[in-house]
ZASEDO-588752 format. One line per field, with one value per residue (C-alpha): x, y, z. Coordinates in Angstrom, 2 decimals. Layout:
<sites>
X <- c(X	...)
Y <- c(Y	...)
Z <- c(Z	...)
</sites>
This chain:
<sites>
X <- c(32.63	32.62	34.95	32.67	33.33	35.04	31.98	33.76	36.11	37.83	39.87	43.21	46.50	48.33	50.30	50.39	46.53	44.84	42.08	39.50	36.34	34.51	32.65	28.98	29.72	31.63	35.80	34.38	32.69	35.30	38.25	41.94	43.49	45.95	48.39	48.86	51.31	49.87	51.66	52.42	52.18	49.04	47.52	45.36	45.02	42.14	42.01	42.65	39.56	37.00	38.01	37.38	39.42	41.63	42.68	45.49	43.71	45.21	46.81	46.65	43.14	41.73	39.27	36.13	32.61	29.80	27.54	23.87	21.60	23.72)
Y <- c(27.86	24.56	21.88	18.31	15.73	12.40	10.02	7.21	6.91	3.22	3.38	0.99	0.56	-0.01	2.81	1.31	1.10	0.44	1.49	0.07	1.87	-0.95	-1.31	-0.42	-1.21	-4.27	-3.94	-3.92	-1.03	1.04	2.30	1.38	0.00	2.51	2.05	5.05	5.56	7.65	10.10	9.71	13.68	13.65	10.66	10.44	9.52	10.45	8.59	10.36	8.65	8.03	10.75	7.49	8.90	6.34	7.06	5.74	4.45	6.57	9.21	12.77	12.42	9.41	11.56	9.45	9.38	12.00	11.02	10.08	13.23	15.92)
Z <- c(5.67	7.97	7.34	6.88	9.06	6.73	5.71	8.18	10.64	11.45	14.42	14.22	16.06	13.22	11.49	8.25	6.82	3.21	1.79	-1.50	-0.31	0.03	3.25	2.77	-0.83	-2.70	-3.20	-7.30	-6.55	-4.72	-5.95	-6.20	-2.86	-1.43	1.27	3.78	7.06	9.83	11.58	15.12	15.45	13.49	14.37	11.67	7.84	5.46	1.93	-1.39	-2.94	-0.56	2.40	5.04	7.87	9.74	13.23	15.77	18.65	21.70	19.35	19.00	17.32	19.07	21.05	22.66	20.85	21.68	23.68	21.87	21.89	22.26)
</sites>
């Protein structure tokens, strides 16, 4: 069994990020705001609710985008 990639990634530089799930949608429509820290060793932070993934720009999981078409 694969692992799925999150539904969205939003790159930051802070370590302290929250989350609603709005975005595509309306704040009314998402869910409870949440507060996370990311991990310098990790680098990374997924939600609880949604599973939007935050990342530290130039940490551990920042890694560049593919390429289109490959």
């Amino acid at each position: 069994m694969t692992a799925m990639p999150p539904p969205e990634t939003i790159r930051t530089t802070s370590h302290r990020v929250a989350c609603d799930g709005s975005g595509q949608v309306s704040a009314a429509l998402g869910h409870p705001r949440v507060y996370y820290q990311i991990d310098d060793e990790v680098g990374f932070v997924d939600c609880g609710y949604c599973d939007r993934r935050f990342v530290l720009e130039g940490g551990p999981a920042d890694a560049p985008a593919a390429p289109e078409g490959s």
